[in-house]
C-alpha positions in Angstrom: 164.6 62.6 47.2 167.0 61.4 49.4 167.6 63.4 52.8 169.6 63.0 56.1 173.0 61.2 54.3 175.8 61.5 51.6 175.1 59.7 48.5 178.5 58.5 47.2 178.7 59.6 43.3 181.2 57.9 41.5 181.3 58.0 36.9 178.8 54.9 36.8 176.4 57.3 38.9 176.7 60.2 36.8 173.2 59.7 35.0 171.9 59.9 38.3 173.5 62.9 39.1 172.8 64.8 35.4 168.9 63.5 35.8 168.5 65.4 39.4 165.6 68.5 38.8 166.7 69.6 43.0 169.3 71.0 43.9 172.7 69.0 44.3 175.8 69.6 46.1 178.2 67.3 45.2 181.6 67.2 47.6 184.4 66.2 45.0 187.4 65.1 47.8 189.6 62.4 48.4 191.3 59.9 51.0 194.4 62.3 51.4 192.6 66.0 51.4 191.8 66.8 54.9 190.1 70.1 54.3 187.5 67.8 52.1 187.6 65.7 55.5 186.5 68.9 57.6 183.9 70.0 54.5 182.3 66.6 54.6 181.6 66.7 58.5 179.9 69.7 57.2 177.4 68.9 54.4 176.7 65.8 57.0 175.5 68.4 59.7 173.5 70.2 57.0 171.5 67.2 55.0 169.4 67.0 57.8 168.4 70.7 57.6 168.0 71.1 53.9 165.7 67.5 53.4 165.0 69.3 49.4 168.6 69.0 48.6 170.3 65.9 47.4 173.7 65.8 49.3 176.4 63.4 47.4 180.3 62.9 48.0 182.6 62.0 45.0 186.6 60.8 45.1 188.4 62.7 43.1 190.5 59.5 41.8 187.4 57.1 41.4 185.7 60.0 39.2 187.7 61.1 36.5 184.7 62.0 34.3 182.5 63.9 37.1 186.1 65.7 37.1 186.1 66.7 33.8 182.5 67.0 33.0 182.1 70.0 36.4 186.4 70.9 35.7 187.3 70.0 39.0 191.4 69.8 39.4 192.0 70.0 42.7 190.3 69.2 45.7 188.1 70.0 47.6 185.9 71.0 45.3 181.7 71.7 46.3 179.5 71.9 43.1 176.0 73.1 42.8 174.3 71.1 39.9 170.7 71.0 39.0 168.9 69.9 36.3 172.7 68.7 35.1 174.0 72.3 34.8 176.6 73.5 37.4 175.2 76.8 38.7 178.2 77.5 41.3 181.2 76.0 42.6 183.2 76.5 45.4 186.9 75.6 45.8 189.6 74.9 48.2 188.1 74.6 51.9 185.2 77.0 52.5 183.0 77.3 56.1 179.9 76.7 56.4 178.5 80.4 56.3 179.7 80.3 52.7 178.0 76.9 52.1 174.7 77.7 53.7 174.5 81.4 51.8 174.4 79.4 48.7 172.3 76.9 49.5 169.5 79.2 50.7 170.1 81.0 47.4 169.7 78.1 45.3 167.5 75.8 46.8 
């Protein structure tokens, strides 16, 4: 398990990320998307709080297959995976209420 930081996910990660039994919430964003910026800050804030989930960050451009694999077009885009199976997305900037509601739910 790995707590308190952003794991960055790129395609040569993606076992990794497919292998995880917790509960993963995997930030797909980029160097120009500044709502992925703001939503980062956030899931930085919250690793500390939620130690069982596995926060990681992914650029859209340096992970074309993550992309395709969880169907992520634009970003931001916040994925819920566990046990390699995407339980819930969300897209486009998002709060943290939103985040932490789904968290709680799945984790």
């Amino acid at each position: 398990m790995q707590g308190h930081q952003l794991s960055h996910i790129n395609d040569s990660k993606i076992a990794e990320l497919l292998t995880r039994s917790e509960l993963t919430l995997l930030l797909i964003t980029s160097t120009w998307d500044g709502h992925g910026v703001i939503m980062r800050t956030l899931l930085e804030g919250l690793t500390t709080r939620y130690g069982n989930v596995h926060f990681g960050v992914a650029d859209v451009e340096k992970s074309p297959r993550i992309c395709k694999i969880f169907n992520v077009t634009t970003p931001p885009g916040l994925l819920f995976v566990r046990d390699g199976e995407l339980i819930d997305r969300l897209q486009g900037a998002v709060g943290g209420r939103g985040i932490i509601e789904l968290i709680e739910r799945y984790s």
